[in-house]
N, C-alpha and C positions, 0 to 999 in steps of 0.2 A: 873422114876418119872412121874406123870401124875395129872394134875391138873383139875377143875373142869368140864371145857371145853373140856375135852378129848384131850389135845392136849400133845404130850408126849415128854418129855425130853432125855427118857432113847437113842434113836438111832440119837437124833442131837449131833452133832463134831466140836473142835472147825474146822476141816477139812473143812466144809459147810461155816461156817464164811467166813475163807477165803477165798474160792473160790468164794463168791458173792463181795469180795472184790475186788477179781483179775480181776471178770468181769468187777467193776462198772469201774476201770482204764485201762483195756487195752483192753474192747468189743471186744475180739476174745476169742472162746471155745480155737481154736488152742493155743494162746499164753500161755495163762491160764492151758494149757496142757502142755505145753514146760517146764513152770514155775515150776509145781507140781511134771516136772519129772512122767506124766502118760501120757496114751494115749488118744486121742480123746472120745473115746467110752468112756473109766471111767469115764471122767470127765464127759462127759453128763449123765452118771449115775449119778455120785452123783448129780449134777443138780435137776434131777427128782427125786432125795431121799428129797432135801430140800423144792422140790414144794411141793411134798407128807407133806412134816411133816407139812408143812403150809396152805398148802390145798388150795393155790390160786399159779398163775402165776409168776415168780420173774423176767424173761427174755421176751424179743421183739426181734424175729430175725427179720434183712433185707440184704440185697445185702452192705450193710458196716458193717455188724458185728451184734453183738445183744446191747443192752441199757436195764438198770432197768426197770421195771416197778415202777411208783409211787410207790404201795405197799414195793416194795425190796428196794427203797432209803428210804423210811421214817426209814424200819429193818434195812437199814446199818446205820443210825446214831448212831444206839445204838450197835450195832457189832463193830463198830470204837473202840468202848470205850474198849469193852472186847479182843477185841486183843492188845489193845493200855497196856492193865493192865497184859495180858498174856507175852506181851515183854520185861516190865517193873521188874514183875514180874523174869522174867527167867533172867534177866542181873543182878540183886538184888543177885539173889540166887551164880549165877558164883560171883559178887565180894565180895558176902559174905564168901564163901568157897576161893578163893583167898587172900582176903583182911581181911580180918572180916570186912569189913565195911556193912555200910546200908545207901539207898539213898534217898534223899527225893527232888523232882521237884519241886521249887518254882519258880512260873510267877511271876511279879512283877510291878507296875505300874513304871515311872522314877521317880515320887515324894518319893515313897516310898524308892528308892534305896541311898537318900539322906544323910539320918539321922536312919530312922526308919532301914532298913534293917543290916545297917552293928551295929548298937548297938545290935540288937537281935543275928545276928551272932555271936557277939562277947560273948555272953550270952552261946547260944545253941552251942558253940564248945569247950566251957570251959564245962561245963557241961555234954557233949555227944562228949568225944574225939574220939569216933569208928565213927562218923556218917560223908556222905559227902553229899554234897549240892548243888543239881544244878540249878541256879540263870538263868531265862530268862527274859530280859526287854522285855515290848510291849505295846499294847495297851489297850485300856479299849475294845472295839471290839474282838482286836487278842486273847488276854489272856481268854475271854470268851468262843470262840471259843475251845480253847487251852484246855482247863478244861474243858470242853462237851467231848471233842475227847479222851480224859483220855491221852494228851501229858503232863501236868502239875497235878501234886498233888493239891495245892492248887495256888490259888492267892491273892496277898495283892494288895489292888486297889476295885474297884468297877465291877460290875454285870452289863452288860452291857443292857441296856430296852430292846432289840427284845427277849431276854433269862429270863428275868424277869418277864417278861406276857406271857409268855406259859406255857406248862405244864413242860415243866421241872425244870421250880422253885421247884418243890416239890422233884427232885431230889439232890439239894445243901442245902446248911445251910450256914450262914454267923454269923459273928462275928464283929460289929462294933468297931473299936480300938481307934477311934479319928478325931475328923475334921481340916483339913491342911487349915490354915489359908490363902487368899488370897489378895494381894497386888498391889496398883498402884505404877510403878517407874518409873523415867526419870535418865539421867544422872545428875553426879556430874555438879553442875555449868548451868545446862539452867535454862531457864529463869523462870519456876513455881517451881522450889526448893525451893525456899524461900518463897513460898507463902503462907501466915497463913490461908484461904481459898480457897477453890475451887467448881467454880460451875460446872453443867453437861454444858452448854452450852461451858463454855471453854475448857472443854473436850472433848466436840466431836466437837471442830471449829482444833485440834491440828492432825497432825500425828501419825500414831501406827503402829507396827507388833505385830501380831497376830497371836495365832492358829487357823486354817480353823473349822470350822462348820464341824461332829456337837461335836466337843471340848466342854467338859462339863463347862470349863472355858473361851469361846468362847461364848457360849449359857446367861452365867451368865452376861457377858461382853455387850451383846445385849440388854438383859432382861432392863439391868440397866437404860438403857436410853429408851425405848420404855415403861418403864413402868413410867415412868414420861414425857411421852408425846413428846420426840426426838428423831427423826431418829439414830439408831451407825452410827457412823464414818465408813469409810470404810478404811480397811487396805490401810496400804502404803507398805506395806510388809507384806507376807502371811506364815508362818513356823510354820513344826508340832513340830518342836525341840523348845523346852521349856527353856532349854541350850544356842542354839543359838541366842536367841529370847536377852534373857537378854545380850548377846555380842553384838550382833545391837544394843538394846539402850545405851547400852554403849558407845559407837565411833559414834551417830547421836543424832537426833533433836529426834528420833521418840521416843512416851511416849510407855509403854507397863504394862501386867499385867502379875504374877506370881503366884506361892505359896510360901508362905514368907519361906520354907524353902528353895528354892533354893534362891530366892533375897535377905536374908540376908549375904549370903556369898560376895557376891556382895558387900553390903551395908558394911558392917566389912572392906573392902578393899577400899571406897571410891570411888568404879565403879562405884555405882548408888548412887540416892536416894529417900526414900519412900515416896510419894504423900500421901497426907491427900484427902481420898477420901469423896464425899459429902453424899454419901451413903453408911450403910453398904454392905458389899462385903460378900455372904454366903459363907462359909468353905466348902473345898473337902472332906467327906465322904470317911478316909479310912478303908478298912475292910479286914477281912480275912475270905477266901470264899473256902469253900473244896463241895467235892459232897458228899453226906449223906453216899453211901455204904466208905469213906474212915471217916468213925467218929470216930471208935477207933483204927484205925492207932497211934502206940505209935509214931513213930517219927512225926505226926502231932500234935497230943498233947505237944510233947515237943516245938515243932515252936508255938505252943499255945501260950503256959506258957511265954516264953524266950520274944514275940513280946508284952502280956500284958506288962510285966514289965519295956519294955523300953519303952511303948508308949505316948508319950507328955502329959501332960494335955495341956490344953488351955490356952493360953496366955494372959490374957483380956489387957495387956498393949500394945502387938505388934496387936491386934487385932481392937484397938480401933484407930491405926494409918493407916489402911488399908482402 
């Protein structure tokens, strides 16, 4: 196959792939040759089969080995993905022929693994008894990352801004399913529990933990008070755990914020309780986020289907106490 450019598909392998892969990780021809089970010489053929097809440079040798050139990292980003789908792919096929099953890699934000994830589970395995499903928590960063590299299928969570403004926005698609409401809480029993008001001043004269910066709800948390003319608070305590976070307020002084689905569990059990905050508090944007070449993937449609159906409307009652 040859496109308009003259540049031709028919003698590239995924063989070239990999081996500019094995380079980018282990910068020796030799190793790379050890790896491949060939010799020195082949490899550097093939080398010069993949410079040819590209028609620029992919390698920099020196006295510690060789290094990408710019041009051949920008190409293995996107080589990442197609072996990442060739691996995925060939594991599919073995547990399908073993198993009959079929697999589907879902990343997941932790908000989402609350409520949202295990209701659609619960949906999508009634429904699709052959299918199995592999759940990975992380970050709004990692899980982006994760999806670029074609390690996750899709993500439920958010897109993370450096992958939003480039151009490979044009290679995913999203699906917004719902905004996870967020919430002020302090423990059972101090002392603004009972308070039928609250200003920002007294809010940032008090203690908190917090997730670190740039935590979208960290971000939000800032905004609040810098945009009605007060410095934030500065943590008294700093945690990425979200989880945690509500266990510290629990057992201290210190006030903290959440998404009301993890701090109603909380709240149900008389651990916390929810601050009347002086300002609206904007909603977490959750979505379901795949890469465009996986859009008619039937088991993604089905994790479609399964997550519309379970996904919350909006609460204006617990929203209005936030």
């Amino acid at each position: 196959m040859q496109d308009g450019k003259g540049f031709s598909y028919g003698h590239l392998k995924l063989r070239h792939l990999y081996l500019l892969h094995l380079l980018a990780r282990e910068r020796s021809i030799t190793r790379a040759a050890q790896i491949l089970h060939l010799s020195q010489p082949a490899v550097s053929a093939m080398l010069r089969e993949l410079e040819a097809h590209f028609g620029m440079r992919m390698v920099e040798r020196s006295a510690q080995g060789v290094r990408l050139t710019p041009a051949a990292e920008a190409a293995l980003r996107r080589f990442s993905i197609a072996l990442a789908e060739v691996d995925a792919g060939r594991e599919e096929a073995f547990r399908a022929q073993q198993q009959a099953r079929l697999r589907l890699r879902v990343g997941t934000l932790t908000v989402a693994m609350l409520e949202l994830i295990p209701n659609a589970m619960s949906q999508l395995v009634r429904e699709s008894p052959g299918i199995q499903v592999e759940i990975t928590e992380g970050t709004v960063d990692g899980l982006s990352e994760a999806l670029m590299r074609g390690e996750v299928d899709c993500v439920v969570g958010r897109l993370a801004a450096p992958w939003a403004k480039t151009a490979e926005e044009v290679q995913i698609e999203q699906l917004k399913l719902y905004d996870e409401p967020r919430c002020l809480v302090c423990r059972t029993g101090h002392p603004l529990a009972n308070r039928p008001q609250l200003d920002l001043a007294t809010l940032a004269a008090h203690p908190w933990v917090l997730q670190p910066v740039p935590s979208s709800t960290r971000l939000l948390f800032d905004e609040m008070f810098i945009s009605n003319g007060l410095s934030p608070p500065a943590p008294t305590v700093e945690s990425h755990s979200a989880h945690s976070n509500m266990d510290i307020v629990a057992t201290t002084q210190l006030l903290g914020i959440a998404p009301l689905a993890l701090a109603r569990r909380h709240i149900a059990t008389k651990r916390l309780h929810m601050l009347r905050a002086p300002v609206a508090l904007a909603g977490m944007s959750i979505s379901l986020i795949w890469r465009r070449a996986s859009r008619d993937d039937p088991l993604l449609a089905r994790l479609r289907h399964a997550l519309i159906a379970v996904s919350p409307a909006s609460d204006p009652e617990a929203g209005s106490g936030c």
